[in-house]
PDB file of N, CA, C and O in Angstrom:
ATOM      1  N   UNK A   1    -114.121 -25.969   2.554  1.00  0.00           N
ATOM      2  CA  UNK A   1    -113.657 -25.046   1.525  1.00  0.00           C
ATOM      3  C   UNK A   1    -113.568 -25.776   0.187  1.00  0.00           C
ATOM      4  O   UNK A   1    -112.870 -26.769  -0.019  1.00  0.00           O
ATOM      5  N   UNK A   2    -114.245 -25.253  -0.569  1.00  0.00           N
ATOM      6  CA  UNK A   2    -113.901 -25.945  -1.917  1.00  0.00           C
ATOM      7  C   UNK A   2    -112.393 -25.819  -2.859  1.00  0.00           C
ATOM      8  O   UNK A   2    -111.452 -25.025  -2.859  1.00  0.00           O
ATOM      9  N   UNK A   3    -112.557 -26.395  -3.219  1.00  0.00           N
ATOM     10  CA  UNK A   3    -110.838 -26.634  -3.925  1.00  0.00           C
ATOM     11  C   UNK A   3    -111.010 -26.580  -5.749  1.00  0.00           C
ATOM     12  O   UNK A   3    -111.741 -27.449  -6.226  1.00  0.00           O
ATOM     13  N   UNK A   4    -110.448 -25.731  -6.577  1.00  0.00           N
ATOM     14  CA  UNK A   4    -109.537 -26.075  -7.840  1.00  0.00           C
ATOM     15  C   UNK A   4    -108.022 -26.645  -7.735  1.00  0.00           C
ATOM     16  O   UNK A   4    -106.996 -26.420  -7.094  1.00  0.00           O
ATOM     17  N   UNK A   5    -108.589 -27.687  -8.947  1.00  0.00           N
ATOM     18  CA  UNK A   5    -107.304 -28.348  -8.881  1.00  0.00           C
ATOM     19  C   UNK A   5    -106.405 -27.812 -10.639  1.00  0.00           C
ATOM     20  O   UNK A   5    -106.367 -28.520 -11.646  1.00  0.00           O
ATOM     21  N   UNK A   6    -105.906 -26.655 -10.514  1.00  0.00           N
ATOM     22  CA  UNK A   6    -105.234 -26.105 -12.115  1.00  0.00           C
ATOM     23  C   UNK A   6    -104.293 -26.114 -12.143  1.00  0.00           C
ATOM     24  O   UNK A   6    -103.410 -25.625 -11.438  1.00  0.00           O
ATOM     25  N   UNK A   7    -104.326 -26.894 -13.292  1.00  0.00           N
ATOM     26  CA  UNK A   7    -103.211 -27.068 -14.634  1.00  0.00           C
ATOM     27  C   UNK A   7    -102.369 -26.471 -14.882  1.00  0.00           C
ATOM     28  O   UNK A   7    -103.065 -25.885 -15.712  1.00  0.00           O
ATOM     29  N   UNK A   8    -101.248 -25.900 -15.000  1.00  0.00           N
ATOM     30  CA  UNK A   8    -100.414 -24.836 -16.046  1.00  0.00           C
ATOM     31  C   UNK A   8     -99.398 -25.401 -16.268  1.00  0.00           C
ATOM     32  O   UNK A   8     -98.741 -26.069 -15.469  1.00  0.00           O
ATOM     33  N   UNK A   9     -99.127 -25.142 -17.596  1.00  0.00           N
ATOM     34  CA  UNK A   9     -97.565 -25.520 -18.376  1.00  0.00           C
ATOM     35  C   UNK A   9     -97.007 -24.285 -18.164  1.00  0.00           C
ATOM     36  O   UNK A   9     -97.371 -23.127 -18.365  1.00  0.00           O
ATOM     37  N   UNK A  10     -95.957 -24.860 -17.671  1.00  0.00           N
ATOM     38  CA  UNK A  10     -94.909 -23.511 -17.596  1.00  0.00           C
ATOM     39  C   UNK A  10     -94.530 -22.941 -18.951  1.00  0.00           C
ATOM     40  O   UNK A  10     -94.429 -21.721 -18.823  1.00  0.00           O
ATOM     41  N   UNK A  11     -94.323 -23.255 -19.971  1.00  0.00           N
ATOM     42  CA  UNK A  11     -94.104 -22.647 -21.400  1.00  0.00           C
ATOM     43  C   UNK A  11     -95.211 -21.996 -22.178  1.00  0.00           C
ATOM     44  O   UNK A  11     -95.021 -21.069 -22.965  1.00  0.00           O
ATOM     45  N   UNK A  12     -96.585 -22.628 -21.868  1.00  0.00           N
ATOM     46  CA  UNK A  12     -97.617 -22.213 -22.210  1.00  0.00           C
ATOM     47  C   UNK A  12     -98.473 -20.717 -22.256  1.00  0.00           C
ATOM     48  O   UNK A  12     -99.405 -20.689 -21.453  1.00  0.00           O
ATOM     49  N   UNK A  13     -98.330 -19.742 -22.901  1.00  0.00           N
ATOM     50  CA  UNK A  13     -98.772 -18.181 -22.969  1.00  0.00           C
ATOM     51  C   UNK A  13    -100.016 -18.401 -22.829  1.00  0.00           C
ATOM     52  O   UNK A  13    -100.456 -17.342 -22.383  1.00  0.00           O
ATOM     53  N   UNK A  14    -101.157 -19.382 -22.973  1.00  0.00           N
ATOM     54  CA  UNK A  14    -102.206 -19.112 -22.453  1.00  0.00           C
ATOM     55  C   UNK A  14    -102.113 -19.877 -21.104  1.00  0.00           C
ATOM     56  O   UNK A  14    -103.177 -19.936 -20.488  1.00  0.00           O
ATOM     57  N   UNK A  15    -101.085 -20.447 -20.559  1.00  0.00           N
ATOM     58  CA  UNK A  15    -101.387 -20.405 -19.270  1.00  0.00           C
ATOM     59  C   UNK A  15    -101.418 -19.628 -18.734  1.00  0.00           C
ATOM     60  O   UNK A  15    -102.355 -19.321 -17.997  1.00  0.00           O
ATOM     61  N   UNK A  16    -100.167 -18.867 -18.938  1.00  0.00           N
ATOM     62  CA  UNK A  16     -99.889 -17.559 -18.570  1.00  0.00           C
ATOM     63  C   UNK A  16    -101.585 -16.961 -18.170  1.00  0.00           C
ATOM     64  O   UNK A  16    -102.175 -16.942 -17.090  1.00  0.00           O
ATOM     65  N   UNK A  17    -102.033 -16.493 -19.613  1.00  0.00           N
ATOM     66  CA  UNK A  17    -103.126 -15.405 -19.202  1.00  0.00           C
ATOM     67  C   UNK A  17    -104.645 -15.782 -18.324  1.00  0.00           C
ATOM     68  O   UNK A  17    -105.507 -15.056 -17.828  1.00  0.00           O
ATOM     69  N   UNK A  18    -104.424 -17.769 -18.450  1.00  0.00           N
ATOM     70  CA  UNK A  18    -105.202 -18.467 -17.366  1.00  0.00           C
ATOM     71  C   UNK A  18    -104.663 -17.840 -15.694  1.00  0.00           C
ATOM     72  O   UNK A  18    -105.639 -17.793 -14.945  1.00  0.00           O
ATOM     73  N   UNK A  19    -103.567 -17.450 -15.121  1.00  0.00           N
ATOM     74  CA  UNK A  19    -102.887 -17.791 -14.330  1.00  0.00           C
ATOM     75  C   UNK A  19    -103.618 -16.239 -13.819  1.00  0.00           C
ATOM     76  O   UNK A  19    -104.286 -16.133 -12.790  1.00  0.00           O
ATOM     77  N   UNK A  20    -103.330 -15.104 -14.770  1.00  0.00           N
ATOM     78  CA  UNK A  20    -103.289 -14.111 -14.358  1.00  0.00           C
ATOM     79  C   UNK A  20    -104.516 -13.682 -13.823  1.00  0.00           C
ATOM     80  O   UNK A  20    -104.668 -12.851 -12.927  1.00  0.00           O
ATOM     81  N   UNK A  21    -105.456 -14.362 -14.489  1.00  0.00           N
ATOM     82  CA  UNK A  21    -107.100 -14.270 -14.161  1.00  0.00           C
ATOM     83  C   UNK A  21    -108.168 -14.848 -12.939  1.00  0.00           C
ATOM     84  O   UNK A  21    -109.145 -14.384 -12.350  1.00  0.00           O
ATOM     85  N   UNK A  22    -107.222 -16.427 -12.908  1.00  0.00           N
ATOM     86  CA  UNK A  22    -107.647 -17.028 -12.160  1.00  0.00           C
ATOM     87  C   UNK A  22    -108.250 -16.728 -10.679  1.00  0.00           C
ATOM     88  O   UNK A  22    -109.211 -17.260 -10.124  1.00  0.00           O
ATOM     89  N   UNK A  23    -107.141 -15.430 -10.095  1.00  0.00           N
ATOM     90  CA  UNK A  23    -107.326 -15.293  -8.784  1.00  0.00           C
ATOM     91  C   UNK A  23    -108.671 -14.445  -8.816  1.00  0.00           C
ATOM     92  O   UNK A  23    -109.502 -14.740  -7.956  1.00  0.00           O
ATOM     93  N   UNK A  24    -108.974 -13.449  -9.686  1.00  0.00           N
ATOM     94  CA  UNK A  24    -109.756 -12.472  -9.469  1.00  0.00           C
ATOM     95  C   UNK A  24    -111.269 -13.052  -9.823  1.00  0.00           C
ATOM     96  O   UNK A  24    -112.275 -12.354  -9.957  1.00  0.00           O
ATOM     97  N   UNK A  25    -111.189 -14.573  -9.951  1.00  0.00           N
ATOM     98  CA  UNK A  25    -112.318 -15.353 -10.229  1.00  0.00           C
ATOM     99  C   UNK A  25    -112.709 -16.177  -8.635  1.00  0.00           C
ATOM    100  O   UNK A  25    -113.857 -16.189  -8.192  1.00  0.00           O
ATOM    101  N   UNK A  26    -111.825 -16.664  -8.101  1.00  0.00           N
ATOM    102  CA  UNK A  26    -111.642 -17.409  -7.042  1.00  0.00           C
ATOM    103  C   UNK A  26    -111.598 -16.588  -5.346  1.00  0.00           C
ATOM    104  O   UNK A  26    -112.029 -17.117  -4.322  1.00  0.00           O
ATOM    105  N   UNK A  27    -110.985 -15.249  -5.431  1.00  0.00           N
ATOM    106  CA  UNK A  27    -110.768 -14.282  -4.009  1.00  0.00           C
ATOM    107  C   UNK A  27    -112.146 -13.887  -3.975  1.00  0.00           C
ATOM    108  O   UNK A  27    -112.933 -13.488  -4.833  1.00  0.00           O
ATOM    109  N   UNK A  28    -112.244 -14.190  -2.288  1.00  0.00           N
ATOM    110  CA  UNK A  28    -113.498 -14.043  -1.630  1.00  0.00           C
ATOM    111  C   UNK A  28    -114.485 -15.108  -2.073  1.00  0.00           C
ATOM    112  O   UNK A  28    -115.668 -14.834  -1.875  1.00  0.00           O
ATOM    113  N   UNK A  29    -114.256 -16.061  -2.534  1.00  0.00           N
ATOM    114  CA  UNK A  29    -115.167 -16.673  -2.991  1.00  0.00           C
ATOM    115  C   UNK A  29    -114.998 -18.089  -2.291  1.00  0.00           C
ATOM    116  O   UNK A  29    -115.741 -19.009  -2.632  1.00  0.00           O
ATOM    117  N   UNK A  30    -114.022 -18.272  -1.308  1.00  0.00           N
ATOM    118  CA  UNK A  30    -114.268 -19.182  -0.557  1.00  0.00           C
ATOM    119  C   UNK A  30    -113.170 -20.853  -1.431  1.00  0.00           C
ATOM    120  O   UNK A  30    -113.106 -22.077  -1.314  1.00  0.00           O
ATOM    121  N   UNK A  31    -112.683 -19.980  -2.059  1.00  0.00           N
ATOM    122  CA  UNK A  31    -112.318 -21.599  -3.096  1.00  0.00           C
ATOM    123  C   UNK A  31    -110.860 -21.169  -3.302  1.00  0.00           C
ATOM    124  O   UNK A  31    -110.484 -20.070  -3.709  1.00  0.00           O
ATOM    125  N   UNK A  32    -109.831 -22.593  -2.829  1.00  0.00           N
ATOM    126  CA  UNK A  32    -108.564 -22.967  -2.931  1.00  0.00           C
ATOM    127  C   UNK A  32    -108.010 -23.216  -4.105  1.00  0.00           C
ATOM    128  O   UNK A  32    -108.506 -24.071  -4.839  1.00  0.00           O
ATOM    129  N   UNK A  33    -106.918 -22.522  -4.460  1.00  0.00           N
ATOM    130  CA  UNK A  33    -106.520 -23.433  -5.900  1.00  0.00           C
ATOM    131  C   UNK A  33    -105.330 -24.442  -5.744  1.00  0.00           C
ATOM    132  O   UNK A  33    -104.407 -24.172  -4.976  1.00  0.00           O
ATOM    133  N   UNK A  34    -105.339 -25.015  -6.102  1.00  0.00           N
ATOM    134  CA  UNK A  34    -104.314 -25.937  -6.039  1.00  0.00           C
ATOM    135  C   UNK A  34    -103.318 -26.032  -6.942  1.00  0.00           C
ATOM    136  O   UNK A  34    -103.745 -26.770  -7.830  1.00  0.00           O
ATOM    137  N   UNK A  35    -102.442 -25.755  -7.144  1.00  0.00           N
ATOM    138  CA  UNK A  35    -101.528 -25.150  -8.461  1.00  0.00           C
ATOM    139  C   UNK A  35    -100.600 -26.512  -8.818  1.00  0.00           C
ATOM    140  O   UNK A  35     -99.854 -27.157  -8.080  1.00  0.00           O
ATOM    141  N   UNK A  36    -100.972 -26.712 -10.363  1.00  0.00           N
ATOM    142  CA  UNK A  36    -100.519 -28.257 -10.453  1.00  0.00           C
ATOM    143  C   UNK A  36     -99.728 -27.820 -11.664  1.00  0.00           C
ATOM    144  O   UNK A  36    -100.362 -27.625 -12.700  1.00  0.00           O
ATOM    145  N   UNK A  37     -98.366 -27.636 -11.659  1.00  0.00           N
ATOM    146  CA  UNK A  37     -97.544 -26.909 -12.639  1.00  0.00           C
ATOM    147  C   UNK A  37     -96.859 -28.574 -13.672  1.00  0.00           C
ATOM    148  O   UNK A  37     -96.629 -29.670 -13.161  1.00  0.00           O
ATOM    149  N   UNK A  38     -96.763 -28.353 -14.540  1.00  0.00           N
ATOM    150  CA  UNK A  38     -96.141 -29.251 -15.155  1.00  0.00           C
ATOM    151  C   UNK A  38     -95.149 -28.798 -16.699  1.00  0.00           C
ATOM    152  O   UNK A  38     -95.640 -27.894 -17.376  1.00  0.00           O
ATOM    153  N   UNK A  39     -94.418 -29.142 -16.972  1.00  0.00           N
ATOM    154  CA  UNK A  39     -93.656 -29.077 -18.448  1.00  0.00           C
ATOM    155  C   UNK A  39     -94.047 -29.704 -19.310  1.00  0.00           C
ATOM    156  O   UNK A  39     -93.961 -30.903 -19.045  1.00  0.00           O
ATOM    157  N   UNK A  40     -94.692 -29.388 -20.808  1.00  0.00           N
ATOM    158  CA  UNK A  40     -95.338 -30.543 -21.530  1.00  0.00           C
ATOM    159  C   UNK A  40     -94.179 -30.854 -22.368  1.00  0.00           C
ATOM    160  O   UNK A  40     -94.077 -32.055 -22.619  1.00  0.00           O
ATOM    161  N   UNK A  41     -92.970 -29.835 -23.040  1.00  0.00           N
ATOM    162  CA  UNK A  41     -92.137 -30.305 -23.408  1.00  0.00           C
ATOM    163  C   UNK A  41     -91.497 -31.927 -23.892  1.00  0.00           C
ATOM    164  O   UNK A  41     -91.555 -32.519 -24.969  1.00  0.00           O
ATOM    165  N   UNK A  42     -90.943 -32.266 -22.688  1.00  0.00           N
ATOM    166  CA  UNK A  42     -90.197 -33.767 -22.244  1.00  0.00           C
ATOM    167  C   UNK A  42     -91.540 -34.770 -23.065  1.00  0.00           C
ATOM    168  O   UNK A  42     -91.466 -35.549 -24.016  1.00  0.00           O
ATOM    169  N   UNK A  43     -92.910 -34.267 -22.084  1.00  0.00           N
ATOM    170  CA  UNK A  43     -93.899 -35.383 -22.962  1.00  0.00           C
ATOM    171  C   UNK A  43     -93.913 -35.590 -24.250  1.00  0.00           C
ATOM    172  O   UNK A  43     -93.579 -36.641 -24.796  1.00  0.00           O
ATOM    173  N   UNK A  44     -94.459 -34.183 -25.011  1.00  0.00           N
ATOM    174  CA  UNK A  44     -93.918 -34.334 -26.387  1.00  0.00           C
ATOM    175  C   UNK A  44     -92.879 -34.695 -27.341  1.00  0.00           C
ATOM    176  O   UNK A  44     -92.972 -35.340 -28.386  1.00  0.00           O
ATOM    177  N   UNK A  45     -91.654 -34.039 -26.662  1.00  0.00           N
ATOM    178  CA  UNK A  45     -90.608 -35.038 -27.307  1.00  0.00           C
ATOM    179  C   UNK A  45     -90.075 -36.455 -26.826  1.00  0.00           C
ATOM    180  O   UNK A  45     -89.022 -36.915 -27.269  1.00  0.00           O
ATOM    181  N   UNK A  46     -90.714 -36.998 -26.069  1.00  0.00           N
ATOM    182  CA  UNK A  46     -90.532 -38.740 -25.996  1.00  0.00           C
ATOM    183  C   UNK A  46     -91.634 -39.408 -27.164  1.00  0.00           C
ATOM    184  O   UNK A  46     -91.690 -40.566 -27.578  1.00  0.00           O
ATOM    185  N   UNK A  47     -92.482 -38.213 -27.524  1.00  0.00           N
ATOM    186  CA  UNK A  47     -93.997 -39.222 -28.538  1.00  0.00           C
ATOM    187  C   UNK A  47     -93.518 -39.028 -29.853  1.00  0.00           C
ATOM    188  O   UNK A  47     -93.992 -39.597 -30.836  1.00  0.00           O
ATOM    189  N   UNK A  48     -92.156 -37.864 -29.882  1.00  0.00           N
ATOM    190  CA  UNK A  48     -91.548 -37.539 -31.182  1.00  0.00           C
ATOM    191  C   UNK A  48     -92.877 -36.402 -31.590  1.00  0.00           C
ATOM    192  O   UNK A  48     -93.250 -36.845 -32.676  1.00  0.00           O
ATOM    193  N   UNK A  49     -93.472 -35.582 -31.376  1.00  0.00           N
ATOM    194  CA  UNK A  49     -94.696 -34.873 -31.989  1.00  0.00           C
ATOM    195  C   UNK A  49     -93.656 -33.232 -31.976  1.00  0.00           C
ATOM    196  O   UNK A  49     -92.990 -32.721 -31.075  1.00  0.00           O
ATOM    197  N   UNK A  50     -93.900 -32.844 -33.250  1.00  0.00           N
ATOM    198  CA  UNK A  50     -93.488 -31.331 -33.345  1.00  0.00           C
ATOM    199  C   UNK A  50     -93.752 -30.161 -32.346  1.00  0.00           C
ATOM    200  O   UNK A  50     -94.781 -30.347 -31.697  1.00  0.00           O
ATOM    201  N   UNK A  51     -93.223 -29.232 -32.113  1.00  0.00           N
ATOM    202  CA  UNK A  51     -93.996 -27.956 -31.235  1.00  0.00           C
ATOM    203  C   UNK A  51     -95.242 -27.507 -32.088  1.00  0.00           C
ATOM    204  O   UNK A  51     -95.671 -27.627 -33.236  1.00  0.00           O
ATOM    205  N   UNK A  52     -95.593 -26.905 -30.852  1.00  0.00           N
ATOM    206  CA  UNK A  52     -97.080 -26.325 -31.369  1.00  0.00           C
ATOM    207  C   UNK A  52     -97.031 -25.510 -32.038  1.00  0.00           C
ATOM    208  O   UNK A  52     -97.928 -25.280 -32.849  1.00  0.00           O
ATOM    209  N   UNK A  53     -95.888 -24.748 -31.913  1.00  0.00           N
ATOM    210  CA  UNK A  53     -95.975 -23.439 -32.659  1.00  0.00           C
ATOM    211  C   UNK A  53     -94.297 -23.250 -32.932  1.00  0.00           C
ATOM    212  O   UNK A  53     -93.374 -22.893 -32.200  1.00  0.00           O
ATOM    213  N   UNK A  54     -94.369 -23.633 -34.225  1.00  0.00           N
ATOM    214  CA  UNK A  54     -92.958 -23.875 -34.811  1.00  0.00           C
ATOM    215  C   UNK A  54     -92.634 -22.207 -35.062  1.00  0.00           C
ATOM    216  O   UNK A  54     -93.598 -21.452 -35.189  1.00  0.00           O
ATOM    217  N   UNK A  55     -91.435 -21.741 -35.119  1.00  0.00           N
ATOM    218  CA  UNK A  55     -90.528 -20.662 -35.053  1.00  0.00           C
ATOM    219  C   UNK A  55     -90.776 -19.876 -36.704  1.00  0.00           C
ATOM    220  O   UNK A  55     -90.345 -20.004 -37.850  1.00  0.00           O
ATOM    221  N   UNK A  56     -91.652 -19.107 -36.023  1.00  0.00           N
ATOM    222  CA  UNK A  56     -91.893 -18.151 -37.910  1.00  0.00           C
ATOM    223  C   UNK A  56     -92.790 -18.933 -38.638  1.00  0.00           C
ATOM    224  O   UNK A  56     -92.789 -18.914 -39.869  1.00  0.00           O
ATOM    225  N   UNK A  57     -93.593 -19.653 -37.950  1.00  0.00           N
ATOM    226  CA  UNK A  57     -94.877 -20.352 -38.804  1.00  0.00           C
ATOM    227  C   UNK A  57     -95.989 -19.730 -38.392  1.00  0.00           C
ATOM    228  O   UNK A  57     -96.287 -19.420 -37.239  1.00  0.00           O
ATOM    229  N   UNK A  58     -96.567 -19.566 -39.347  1.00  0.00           N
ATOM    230  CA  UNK A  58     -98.075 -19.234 -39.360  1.00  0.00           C
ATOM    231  C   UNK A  58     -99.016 -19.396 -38.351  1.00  0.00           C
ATOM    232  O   UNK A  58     -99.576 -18.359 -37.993  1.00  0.00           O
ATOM    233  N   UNK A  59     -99.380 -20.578 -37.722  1.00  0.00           N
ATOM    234  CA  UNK A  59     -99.328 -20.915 -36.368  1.00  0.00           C
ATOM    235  C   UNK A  59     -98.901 -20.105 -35.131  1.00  0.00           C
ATOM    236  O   UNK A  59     -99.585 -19.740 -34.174  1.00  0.00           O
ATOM    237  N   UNK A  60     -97.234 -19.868 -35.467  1.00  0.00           N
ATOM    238  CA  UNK A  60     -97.090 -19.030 -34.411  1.00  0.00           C
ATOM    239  C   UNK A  60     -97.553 -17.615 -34.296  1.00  0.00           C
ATOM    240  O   UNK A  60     -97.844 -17.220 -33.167  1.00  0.00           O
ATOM    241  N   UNK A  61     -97.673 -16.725 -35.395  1.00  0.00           N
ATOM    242  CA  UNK A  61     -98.177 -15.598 -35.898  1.00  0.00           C
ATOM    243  C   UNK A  61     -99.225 -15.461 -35.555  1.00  0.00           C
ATOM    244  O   UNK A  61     -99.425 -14.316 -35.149  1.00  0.00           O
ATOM    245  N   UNK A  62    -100.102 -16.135 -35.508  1.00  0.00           N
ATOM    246  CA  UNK A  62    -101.323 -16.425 -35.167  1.00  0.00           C
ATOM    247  C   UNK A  62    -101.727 -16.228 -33.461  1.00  0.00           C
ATOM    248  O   UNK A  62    -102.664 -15.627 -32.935  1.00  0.00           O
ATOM    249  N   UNK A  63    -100.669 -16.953 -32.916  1.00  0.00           N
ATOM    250  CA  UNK A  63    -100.718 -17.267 -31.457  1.00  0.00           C
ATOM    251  C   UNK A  63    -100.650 -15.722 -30.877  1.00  0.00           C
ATOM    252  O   UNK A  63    -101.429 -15.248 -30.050  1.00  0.00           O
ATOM    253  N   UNK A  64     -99.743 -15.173 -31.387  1.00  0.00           N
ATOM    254  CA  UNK A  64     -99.045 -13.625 -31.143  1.00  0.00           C
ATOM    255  C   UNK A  64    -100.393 -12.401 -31.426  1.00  0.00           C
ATOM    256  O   UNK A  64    -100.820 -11.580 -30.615  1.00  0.00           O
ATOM    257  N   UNK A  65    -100.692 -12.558 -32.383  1.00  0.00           N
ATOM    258  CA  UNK A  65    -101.947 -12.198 -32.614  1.00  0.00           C
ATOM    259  C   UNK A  65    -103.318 -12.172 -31.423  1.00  0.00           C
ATOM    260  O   UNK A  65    -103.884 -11.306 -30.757  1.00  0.00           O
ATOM    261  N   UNK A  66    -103.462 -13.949 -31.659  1.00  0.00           N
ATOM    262  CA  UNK A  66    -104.656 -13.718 -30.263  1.00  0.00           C
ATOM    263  C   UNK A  66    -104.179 -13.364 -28.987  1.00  0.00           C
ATOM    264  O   UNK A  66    -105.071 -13.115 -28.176  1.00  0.00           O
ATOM    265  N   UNK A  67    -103.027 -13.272 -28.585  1.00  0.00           N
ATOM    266  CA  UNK A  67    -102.622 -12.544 -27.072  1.00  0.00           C
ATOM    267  C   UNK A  67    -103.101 -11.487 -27.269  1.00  0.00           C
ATOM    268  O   UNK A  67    -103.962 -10.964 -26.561  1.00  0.00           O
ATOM    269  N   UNK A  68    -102.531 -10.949 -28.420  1.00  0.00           N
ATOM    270  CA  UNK A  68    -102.664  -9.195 -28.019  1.00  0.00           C
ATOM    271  C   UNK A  68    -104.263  -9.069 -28.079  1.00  0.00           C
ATOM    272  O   UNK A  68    -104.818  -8.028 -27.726  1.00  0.00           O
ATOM    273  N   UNK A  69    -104.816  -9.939 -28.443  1.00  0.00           N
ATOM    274  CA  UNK A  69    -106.440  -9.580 -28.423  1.00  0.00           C
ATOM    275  C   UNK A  69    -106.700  -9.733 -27.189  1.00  0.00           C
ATOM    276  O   UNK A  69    -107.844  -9.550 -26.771  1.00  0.00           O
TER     277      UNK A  69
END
C-alpha cells in the first residue's frame, strides 16, 4: 500500500482546506495517509520571527480573501 506522509499545522487555514480535500484525492485509491500534525507557533517564537499574518494587516485581509475564493 502506498503511503502519504502530510503535514498540517494545527493553526494553519490552509491546512485546514489541505485537510478537507485530501481524502477525496486518496479514497479508493489504495494510498495511506499518515497524518503528521505539528504547531509552528513555539518554532517561530524561539527564532523571535513575527506571525504571518499580523491582526488587521493587510496580509491578513488578504488571507481572508483567498479562503473565500
Amino acid at each position: 500500500m502506498a503511503r502519504i506522509e502530510f503535514w498540517l499545522e494545527y493553526a494553519s487555514t490552509y491546512s485546514y482546506l489541505s485537510v478537507a480535500r485530501i481524502s477525496r484525492l486518496t479514497d479508493g485509491q489504495g494510498i495511506q495517509i499518515d497524518w503528521q500534525p505539528f504547531w509552528l507557533y513555539p518554532v517561530r517564537e524561539k527564532l523571535g520571527l513575527p506571525p504571518p499574518f499580523p491582526e488587521g494587516s493587510p496580509r491578513e485581509r488578504y488571507m481572508w480573501r483567498d479562503l473565500e475564493r
